[in-house]
C-alpha positions as a Python dict, from the first residue, in 0.01 Angstrom:
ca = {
    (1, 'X'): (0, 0, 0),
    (2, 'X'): (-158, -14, 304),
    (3, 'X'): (-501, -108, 322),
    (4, 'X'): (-425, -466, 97),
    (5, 'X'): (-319, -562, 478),
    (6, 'X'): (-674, -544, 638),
    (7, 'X'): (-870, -860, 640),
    (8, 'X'): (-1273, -866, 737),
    (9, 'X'): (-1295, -909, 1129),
    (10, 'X'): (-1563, -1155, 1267),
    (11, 'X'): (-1605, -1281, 1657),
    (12, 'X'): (-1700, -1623, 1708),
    (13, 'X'): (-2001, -1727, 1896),
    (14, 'X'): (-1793, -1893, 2161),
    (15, 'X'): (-1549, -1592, 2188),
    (16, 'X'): (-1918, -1309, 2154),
    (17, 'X'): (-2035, -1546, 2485),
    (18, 'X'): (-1743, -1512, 2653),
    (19, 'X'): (-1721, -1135, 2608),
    (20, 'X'): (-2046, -1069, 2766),
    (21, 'X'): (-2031, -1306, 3032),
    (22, 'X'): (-1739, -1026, 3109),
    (23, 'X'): (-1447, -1270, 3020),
    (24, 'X'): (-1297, -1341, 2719),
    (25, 'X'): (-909, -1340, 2804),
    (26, 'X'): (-607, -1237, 2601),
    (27, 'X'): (-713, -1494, 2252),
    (28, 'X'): (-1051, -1229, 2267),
    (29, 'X'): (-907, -926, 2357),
    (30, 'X'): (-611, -1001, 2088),
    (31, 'X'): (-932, -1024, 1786),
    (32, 'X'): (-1070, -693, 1925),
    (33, 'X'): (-716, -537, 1908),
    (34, 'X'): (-614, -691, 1528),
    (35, 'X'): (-972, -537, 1471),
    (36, 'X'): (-903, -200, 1619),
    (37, 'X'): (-533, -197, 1381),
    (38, 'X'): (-743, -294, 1041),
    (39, 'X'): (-961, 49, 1156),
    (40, 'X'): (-703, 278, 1163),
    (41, 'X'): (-573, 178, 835),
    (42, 'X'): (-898, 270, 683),
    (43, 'X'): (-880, 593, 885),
    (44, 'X'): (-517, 686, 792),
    (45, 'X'): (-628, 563, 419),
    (46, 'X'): (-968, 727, 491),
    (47, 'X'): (-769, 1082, 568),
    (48, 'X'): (-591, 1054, 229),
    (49, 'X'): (-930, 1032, 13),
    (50, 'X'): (-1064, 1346, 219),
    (51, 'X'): (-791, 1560, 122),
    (52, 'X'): (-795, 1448, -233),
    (53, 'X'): (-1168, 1522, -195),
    (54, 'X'): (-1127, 1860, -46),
    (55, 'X'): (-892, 1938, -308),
    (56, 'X'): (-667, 2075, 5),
    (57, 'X'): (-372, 2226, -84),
    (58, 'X'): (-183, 1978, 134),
    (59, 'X'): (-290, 1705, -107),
    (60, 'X'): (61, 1667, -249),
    (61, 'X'): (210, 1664, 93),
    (62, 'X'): (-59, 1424, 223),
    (63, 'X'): (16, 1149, -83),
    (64, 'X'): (365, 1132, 11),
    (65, 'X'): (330, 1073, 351),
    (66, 'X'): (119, 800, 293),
    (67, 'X'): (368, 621, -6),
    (68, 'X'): (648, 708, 227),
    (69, 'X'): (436, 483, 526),
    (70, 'X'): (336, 188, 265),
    (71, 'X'): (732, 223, 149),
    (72, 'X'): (837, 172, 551),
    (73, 'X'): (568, -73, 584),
    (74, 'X'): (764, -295, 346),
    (75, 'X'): (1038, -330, 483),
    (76, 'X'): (974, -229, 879),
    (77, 'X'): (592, -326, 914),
    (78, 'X'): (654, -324, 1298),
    (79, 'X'): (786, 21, 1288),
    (80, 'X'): (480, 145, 1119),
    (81, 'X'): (216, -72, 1336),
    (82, 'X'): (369, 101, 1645),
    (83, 'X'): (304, 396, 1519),
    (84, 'X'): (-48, 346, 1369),
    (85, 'X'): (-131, 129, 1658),
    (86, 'X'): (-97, 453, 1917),
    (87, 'X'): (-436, 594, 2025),
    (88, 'X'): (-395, 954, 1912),
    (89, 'X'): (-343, 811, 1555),
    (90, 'X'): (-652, 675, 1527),
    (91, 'X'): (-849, 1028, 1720),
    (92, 'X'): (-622, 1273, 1474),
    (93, 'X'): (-742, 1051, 1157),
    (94, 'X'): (-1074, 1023, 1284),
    (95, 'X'): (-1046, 1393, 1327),
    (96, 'X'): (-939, 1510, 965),
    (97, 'X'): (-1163, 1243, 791),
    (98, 'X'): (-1502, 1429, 982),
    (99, 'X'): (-1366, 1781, 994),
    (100, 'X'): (-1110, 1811, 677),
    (101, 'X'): (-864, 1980, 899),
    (102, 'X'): (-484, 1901, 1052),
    (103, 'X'): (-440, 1731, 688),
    (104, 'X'): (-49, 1853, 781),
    (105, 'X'): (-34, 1599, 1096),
    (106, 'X'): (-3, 1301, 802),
    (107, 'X'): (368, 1398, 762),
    (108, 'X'): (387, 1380, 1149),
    (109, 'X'): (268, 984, 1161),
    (110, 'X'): (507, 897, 890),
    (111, 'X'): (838, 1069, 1058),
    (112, 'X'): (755, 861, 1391),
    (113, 'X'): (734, 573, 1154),
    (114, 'X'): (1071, 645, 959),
    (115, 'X'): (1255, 724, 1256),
    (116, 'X'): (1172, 398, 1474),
    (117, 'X'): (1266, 197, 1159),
    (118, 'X'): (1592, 380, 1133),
    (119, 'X'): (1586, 438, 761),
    (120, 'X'): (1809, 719, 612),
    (121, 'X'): (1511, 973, 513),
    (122, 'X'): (1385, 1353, 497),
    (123, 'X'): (1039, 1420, 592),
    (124, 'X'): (925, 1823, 661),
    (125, 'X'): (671, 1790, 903),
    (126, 'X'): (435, 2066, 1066),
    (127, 'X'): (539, 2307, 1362),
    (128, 'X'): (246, 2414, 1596),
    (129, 'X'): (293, 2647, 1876),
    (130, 'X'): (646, 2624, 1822),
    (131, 'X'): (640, 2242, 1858),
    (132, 'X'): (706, 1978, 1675),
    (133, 'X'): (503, 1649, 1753),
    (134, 'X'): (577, 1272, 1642),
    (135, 'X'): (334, 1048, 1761),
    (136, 'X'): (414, 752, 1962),
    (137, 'X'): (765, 945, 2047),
    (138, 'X'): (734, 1247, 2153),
    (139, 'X'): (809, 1642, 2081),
    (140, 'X'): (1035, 1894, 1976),
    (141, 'X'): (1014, 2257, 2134),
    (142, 'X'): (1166, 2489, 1907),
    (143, 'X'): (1332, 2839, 2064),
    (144, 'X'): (1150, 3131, 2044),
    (145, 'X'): (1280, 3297, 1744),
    (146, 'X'): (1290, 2971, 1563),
    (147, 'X'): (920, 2888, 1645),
    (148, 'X'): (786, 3246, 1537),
    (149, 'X'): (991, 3227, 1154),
    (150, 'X'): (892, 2879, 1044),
    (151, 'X'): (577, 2663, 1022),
    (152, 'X'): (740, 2349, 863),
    (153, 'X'): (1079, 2179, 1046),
    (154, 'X'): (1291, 1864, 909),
    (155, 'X'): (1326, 1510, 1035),
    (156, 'X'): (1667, 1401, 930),
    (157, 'X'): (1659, 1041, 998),
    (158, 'X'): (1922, 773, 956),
    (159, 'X'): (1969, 428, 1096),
    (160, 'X'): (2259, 601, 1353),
    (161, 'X'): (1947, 820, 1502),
    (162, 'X'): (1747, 1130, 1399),
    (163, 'X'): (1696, 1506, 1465),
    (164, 'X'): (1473, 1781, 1382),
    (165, 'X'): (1635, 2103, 1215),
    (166, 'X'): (1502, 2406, 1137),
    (167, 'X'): (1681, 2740, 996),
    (168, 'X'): (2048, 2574, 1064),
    (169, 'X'): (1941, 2436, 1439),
    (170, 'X'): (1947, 2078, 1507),
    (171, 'X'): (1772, 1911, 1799),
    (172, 'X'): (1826, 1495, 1863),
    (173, 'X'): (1579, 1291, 1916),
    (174, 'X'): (1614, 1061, 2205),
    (175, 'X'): (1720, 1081, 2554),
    (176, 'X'): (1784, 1371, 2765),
    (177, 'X'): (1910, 1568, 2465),
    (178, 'X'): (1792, 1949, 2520),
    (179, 'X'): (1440, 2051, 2317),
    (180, 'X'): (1354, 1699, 2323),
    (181, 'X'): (1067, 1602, 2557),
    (182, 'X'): (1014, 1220, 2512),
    (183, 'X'): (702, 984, 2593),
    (184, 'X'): (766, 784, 2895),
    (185, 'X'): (714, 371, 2939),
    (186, 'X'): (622, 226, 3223),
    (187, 'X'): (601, -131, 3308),
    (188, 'X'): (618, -405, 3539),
    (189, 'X'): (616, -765, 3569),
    (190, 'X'): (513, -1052, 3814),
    (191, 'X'): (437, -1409, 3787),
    (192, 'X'): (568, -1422, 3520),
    (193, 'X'): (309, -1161, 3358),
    (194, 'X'): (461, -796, 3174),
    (195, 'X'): (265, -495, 3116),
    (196, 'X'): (405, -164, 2948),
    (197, 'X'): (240, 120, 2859),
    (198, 'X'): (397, 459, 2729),
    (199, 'X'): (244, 784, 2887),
    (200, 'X'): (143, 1028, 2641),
    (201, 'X'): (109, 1339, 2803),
    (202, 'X'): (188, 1555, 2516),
    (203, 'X'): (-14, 1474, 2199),
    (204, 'X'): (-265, 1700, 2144),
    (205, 'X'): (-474, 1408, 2053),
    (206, 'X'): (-420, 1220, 2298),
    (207, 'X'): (-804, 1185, 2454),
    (208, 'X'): (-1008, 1411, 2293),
    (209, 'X'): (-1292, 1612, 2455),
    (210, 'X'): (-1193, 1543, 2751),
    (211, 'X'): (-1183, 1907, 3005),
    (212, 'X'): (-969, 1776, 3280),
    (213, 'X'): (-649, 1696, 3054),
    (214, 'X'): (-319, 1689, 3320),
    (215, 'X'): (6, 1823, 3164),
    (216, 'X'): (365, 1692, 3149),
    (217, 'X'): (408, 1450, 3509),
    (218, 'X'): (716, 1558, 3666),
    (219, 'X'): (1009, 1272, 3742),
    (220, 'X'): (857, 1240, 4077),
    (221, 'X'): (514, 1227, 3971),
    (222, 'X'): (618, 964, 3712),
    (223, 'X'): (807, 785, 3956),
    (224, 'X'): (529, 743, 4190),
    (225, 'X'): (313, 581, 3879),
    (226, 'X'): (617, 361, 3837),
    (227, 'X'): (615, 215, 4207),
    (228, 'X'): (184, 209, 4233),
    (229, 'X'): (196, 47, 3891),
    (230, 'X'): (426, -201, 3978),
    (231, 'X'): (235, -317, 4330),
    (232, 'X'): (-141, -290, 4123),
    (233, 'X'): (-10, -503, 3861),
    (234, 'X'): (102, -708, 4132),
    (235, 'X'): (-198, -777, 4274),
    (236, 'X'): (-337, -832, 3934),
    (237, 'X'): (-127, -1120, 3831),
    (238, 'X'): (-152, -1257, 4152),
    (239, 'X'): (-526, -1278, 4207),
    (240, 'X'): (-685, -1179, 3854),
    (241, 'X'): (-459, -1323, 3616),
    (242, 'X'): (-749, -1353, 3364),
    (243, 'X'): (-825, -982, 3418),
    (244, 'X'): (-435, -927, 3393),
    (245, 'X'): (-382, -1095, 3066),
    (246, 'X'): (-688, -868, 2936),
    (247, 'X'): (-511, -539, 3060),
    (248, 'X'): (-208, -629, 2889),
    (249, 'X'): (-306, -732, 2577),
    (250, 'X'): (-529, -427, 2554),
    (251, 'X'): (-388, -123, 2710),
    (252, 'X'): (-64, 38, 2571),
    (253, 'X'): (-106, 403, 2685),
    (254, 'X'): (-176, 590, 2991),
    (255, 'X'): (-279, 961, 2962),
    (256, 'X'): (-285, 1174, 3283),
    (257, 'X'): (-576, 1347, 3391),
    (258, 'X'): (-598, 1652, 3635),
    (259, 'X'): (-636, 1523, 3979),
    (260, 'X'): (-1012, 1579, 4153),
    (261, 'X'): (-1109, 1682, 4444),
    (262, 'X'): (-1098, 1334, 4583),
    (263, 'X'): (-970, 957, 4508),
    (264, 'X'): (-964, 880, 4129),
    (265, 'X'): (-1074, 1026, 3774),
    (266, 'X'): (-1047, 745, 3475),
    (267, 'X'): (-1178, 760, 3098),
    (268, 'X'): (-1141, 545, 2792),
    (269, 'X'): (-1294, 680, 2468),
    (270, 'X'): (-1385, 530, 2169),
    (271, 'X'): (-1185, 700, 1956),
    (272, 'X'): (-857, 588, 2139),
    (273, 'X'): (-837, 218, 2185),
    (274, 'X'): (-599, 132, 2426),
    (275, 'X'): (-573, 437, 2597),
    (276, 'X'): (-679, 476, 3009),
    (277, 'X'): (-721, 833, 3101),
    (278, 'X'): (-641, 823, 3464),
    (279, 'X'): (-539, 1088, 3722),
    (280, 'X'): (-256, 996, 3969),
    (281, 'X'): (-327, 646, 4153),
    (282, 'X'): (-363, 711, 4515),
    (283, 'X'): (-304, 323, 4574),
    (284, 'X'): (-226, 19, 4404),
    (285, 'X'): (-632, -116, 4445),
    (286, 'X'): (-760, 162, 4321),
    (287, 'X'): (-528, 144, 4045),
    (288, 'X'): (-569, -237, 4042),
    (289, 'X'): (-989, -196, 3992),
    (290, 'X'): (-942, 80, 3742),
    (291, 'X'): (-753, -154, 3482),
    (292, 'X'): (-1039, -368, 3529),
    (293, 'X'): (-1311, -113, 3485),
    (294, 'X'): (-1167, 68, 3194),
    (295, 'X'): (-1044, -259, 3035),
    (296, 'X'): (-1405, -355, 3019),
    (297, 'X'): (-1528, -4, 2828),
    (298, 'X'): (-1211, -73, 2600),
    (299, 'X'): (-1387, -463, 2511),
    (300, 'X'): (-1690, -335, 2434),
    (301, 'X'): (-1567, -42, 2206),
    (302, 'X'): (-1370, -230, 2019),
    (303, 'X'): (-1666, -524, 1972),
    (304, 'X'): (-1922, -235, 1884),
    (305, 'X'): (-1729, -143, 1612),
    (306, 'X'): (-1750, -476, 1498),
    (307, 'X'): (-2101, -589, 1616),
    (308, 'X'): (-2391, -292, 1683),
    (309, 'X'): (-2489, -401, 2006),
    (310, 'X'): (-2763, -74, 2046),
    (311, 'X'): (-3008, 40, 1788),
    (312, 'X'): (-2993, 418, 1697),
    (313, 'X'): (-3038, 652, 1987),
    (314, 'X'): (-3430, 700, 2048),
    (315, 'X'): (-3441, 949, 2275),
    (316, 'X'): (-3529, 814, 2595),
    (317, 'X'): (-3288, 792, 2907),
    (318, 'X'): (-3204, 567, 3197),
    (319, 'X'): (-3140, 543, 3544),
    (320, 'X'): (-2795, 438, 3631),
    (321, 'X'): (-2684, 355, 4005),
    (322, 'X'): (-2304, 480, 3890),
    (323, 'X'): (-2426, 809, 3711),
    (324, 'X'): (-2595, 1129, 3826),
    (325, 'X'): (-2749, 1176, 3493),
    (326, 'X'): (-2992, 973, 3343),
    (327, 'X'): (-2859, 753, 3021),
    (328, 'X'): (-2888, 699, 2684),
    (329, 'X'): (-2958, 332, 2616),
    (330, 'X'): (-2556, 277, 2445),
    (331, 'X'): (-2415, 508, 2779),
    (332, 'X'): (-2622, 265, 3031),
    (333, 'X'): (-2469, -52, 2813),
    (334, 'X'): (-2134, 55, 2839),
    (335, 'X'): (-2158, 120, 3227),
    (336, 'X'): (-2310, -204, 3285),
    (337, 'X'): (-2023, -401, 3121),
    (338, 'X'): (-1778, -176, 3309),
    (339, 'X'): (-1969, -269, 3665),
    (340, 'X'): (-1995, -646, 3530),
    (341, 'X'): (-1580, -642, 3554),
    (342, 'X'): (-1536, -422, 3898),
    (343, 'X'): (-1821, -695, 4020),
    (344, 'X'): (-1602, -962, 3923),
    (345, 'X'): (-1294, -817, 4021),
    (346, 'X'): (-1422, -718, 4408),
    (347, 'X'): (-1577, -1107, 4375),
    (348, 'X'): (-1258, -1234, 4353),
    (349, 'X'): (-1022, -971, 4598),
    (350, 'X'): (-1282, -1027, 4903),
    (351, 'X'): (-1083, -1352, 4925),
    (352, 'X'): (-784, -1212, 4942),
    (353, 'X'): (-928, -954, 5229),
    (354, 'X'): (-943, -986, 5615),
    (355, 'X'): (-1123, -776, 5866),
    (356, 'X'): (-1289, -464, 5742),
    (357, 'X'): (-1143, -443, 5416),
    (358, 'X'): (-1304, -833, 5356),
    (359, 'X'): (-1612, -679, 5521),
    (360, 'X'): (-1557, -375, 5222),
    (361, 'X'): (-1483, -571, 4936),
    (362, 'X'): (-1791, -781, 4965),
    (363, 'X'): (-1985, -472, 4998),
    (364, 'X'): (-1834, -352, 4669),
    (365, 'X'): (-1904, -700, 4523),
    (366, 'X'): (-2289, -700, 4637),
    (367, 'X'): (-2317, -342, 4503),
    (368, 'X'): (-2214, -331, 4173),
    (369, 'X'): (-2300, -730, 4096),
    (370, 'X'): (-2687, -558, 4171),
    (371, 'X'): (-2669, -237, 4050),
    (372, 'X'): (-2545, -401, 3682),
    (373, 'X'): (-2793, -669, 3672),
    (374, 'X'): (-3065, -427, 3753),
    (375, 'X'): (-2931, -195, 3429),
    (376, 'X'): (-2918, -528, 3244),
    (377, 'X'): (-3272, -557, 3309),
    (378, 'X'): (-3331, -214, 3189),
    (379, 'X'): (-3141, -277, 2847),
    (380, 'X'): (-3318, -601, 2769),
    (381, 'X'): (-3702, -435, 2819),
    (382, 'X'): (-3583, -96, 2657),
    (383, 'X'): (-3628, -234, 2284),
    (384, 'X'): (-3308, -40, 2209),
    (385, 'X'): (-3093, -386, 2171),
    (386, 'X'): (-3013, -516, 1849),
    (387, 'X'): (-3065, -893, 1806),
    (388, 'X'): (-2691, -974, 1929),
    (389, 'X'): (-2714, -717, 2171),
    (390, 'X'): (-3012, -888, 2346),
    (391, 'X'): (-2788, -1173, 2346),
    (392, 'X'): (-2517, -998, 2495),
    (393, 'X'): (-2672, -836, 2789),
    (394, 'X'): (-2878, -1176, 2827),
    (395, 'X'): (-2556, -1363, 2844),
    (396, 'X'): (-2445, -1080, 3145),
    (397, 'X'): (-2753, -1087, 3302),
    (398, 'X'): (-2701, -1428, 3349),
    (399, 'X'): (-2355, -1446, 3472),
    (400, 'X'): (-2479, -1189, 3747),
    (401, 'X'): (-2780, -1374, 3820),
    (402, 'X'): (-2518, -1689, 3931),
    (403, 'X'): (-2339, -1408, 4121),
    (404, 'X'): (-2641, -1275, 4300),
    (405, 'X'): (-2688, -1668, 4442),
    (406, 'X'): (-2308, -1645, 4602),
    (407, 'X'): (-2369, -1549, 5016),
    (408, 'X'): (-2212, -1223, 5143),
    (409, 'X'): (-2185, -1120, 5493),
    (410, 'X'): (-2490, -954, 5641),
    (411, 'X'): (-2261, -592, 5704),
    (412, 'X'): (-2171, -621, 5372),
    (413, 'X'): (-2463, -648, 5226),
    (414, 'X'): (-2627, -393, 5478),
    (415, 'X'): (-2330, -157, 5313),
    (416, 'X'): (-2430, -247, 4981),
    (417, 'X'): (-2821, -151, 5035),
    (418, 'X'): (-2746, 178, 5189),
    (419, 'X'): (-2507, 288, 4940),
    (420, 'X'): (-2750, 205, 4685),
    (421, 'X'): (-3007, 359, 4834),
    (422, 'X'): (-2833, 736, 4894),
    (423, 'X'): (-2781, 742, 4540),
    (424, 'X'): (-3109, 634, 4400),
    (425, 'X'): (-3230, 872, 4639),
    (426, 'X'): (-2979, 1165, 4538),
    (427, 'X'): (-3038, 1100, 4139),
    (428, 'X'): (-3441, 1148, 4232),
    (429, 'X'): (-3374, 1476, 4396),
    (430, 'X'): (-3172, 1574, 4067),
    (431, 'X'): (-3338, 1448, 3799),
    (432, 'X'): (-3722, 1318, 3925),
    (433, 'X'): (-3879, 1043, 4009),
    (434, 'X'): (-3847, 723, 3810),
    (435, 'X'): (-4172, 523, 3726),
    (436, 'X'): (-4042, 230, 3790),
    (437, 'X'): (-3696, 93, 3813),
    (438, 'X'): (-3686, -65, 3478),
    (439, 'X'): (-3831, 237, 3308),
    (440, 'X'): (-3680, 491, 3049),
    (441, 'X'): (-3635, 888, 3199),
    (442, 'X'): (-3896, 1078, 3050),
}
C-alpha cells in the first residue's frame, strides 16, 4: 500500500538556519521536496477515506484505483512518484478531500501511472468536456459525437504503448498522433548544471484560483520559452549556482499565465509544490530573477507545512513595499522571504553588470535588501510568530542587516529611496496612513 512509504519529516537546526538566512541549497531543498511527496500520499490516501466516508457511489471505482497505484508502485515506484509528484495531483486531492467532489479523477492518476510503467492494463477513466485528462501526460480530445454519448473512455495500456478508446475509436498516446495533445518539457543545461520542467497547460488543476490562467502555448510560443529558458538558466549556473541548484531541485513544472499589460506575471501556490505560474519571459533576467523569487515562496511552503512559522491569522494587516494591499501577518512572511532571494540574487548580478544596468542592479539590490528587512521588523514586533518563526525571520533579519553594511553607489541608492518612496506614498493614498512603519493596518 501506499502510505507504509511515508516516514515523519524533521529539518535540522543547521539546515532551519540556513533556510532563513535565504540559502539552504539542493541537500535542503531535496528534505522539503521528500516532504512535499510523503504529503501527497496522505492526500491521494486521504481522498480514498473521503469517498468511503461519503459513501459516494464512486467508492468502488475509487478503491481500485488506489490498489491498482500500490500494485504499480511495486513493481514501477518511479512510474508512480512521477505521477504523484506532479503539482495538480496534490491541488485535485487536496480538492476532493475538502469538497468530496471529482472522486472520478482517482482513475485518471492511476492510468498516467500504468501507462509510464508500461504494464499491460485496462483502466476506464472519466471524460469531461469531451476530454480525457492523465496527469503528468497530457489529454485526449474526443470527436464530437463521441464526447456527447459517453462519460467514461478506456486506457488500453501495454508495455509496446497505450491508447484511449471509446465506442470502437482508438486514439495513441504519444507524439504527434491526432486527438492527442501532450505536456511539453523544457530544459537546458550549462556548467555542467540541468534543469527540466514539463509545461502543463492543460490540467484543469494545474494552479488553482488563479483568474489569469493562459491556454495551450503555440510551437512558437513554446519555442521562444525554450531559447529564454536556456540563456536565464545560463546566467543562473553561471553566477548563482547556489540559487541554480535550488531551482532545479525544486521546480518541475511551468504553467503559463495570460500575459499583462506590461513585463512579467509569476505565482507559486501552496497547493502545487513545484509549480511557477509565469506568463511569457520577455528576457532571460527577468526570467533569471523569477526562478529566484518564486523558488523562495516554494521553500517556505514546503517548510510551513512542516514547521508553523505564523500563529493563526488575528486579524490585523501590514504594510508591504511589494504589495498594494495591506497584509496578513503569513502574506507579509512569505513576501519577505521572496524579497530576501531577489535581494540576494540582484547582490550578486550587480557584479556581473557595467554601466547603467550595474548602476540598476544595485538599485534593485538596495531596494528590496531594505524593503525586506523593514517587513522583517514588522513580523518580529507583530506577536504573530511562532517560537521558530521568531527564529526564522530573526535569522533573515540578520543576514539583511550584514547586507545593509555592503556600500552601493550613491545613484543607486538615490534610485532605491525614490522608488521606495512612490510606493509608500501610493499605498497611503489607497489604503491610509500607517502609524508607524512597524505597525499593523487597522
Amino acid at each position: 500500500m501506499i502510505p507504509p512509504q511515508l516516514t515523519e519529516h524533521r529539518i535540522p537546526a543547521d539546515a532551519f538556519d540556513e533556510l532563513a538566512g535565504g540559502a539552504g541549497g539542493a541537500p535542503a531543498v531535496g528534505r522539503l521536496v521528500a516532504a512535499q511527496y510523503s504529503k501527497h500520499l496522505l492526500l491521494v490516501r486521504g481522498v480514498l477515506d473521503a469517498a468511503r466516508r461519503a459513501g459516494h457511489a464512486r467508492w468502488a471505482a475509487a478503491r481500485r484505483a488506489y490498489d491498482l497505484l500500490a500494485a504499480v508502485q511495486a513493481h514501477h515506484p518511479e512510474a508512480v512518484a512521477a505521477v504523484l509528484r506532479h503539482p495538480s495531483v496534490g491541488a485535485w486531492a487536496r480538492h476532493a478531500v475538502a469538497t468530496g467532489e471529482d472522486f472520478e479523477r482517482f482513475a485518471s492518476v492511476a492510468a498516467a501511472a500504468v501507462v509510464r510503467a508500461g504494464v499491460t492494463c485496462e483502466v476506464d477513466v472519466p471524460v469531461t468536456a469531451g476530454v480525457v485528462t492523465l496527469p503528468s501526460l497530457g489529454q485526449v480530445t474526443l470527436p464530437a459525437e463521441s464526447a456527447a454519448r459517453t462519460a467514461t473512455a478506456t486506457v488500453h495500456s501495454a508495455p509496446g504503448g497505450a491508447e484511449v478508446g471509446v465506442e470502437g475509436l482508438a486514439v495513441r498516446i504519444g507524439g504527434a498522433e491526432p486527438g492527442w495533445t501532450g505536456l511539453r518539457s523544457l530544459s537546458a543545461e550549462a556548467d555542467g548544471r540541468r534543469f527540466r520542467v514539463l509545461v502543463d497547460d492543460l490540467d484543469p488543476h494545474r494552479m488553482p484560483g488563479t483568474g489569469n490562467l493562459g491556454g495551450r502555448l503555440s510551437e512558437p510560443e513554446a519555442e521562444r520559452w525554450r531559447g529564454v529558458l536556456q540563456e536565464a538558466w545560463d546566467l543562473l549556473a553561471r553566477n548563482h549556482p547556489r540559487v541554480a541548484d535550488e531551482v532545479a531541485a525544486a521546480i518541475t513544472v511551468f504553467t503559463p499565465l495570460a500575459p499583462p499589460e506590461h513585463g512579467l506575471s509569476s505565482a507559486t501556490s501552496r497547493e502545487t509544490f513545484g509549480c511557477v505560474a509565469l506568463s511569457t519571459p520577455p528576457d532571460a533576467q527577468t526570467l533569471a530573477v523569477t526562478l529566484a523569487h518564486e523558488t523562495q515562496h516554494a521553500k517556505l511552503s514546503a517548510l510551513l507545512d512542516i514547521v508553523p512559522l505564523t500563529r493563526p491569522d488575528d486579524g490585523a494587516r501590514y504594510y508591504a513595499p511589494w504589495r498594494d494591499d495591506p497584509r496578513p501577518a503569513g502574506g507579509l512572511l512569505q513576501g519577505a522571504y521572496a524579497f530576501l532571494g531577489v535581494a540576494g540574487f540582484w547582490r550578486r548580478q550587480r557584479y556581473h553588470e557595467s554601466g547603467a544596468e550595474a548602476v540598476r542592479a544595485a538599485a534593485e539590490f538596495a531596494r528590496w535588501r531594505e524593503a525586506a528587512r523593514v517587513v522583517s521588523g514588522t513580523l518580529l514586533t507583530s506577536g504573530s510568530l511562532t517560537a521558530p518563526g521568531e527564529r526564522f525571520v530573526a535569522r533573515m533579519a540578520r543576514r539583511l542587516d550584514e547586507w545593509r553594511r555592503e556600500p552601493v553607489p550613491a545613484a543607486s541608492a538615490t534610485i532605491a529611496r525614490e522608488a521606495a518612496d512612490r510606493h509608500l506614498t501610493s499605498w497611503r493614498a489607497r489604503n491610509g496612513e500607517l502609524p508607524t512603519p512597524a505597525a499593523p493596518v487597522a
